[in-house]
N, C-alpha and C positions, 0 to 999 in steps of 0.2 A: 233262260232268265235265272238271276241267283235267286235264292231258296232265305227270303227275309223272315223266317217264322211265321209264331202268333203276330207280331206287330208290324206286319207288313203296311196294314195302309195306314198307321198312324206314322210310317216311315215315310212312306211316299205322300202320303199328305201333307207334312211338316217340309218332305223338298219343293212339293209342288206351292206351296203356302211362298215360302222362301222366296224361290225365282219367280213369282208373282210380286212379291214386294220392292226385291230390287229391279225387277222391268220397271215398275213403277216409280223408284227412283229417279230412274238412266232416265224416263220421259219426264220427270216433273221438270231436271237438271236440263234438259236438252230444249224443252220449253221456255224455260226459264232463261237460258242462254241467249235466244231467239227476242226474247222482250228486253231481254239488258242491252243488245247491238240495236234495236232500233231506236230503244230511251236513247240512247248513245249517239247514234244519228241525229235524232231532234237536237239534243243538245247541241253538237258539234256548227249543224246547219244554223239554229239561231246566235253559236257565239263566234262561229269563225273561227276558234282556234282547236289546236289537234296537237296535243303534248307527246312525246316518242317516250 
């Protein structure tokens, strides 16, 4: 294991902090993706058209 100093866990805290935030991104996004394709569906289903 490397040798982080005195500031090892406010190093490892601060990456660990990090990649907790952006998992938390990637799921809000990928969440959110999930509810725009089926508003999208609704829509599509009661207007019958579908633009390319």
């Amino acid at each position: 294991m490397m040798d982080l100093g005195p500031h090892a866990g406010f190093i490892v805290g601060a990456y660990a902090f990090t990649a907790l935030v952006v998992g938390g991104l990637v799921a809000a996004a990928l969440l959110d993706q999930r509810a725009q394709k089926r508003a999208l569906a609704v829509f599509e289903a009661r207007t019958g058209e579908r633009r390319s």
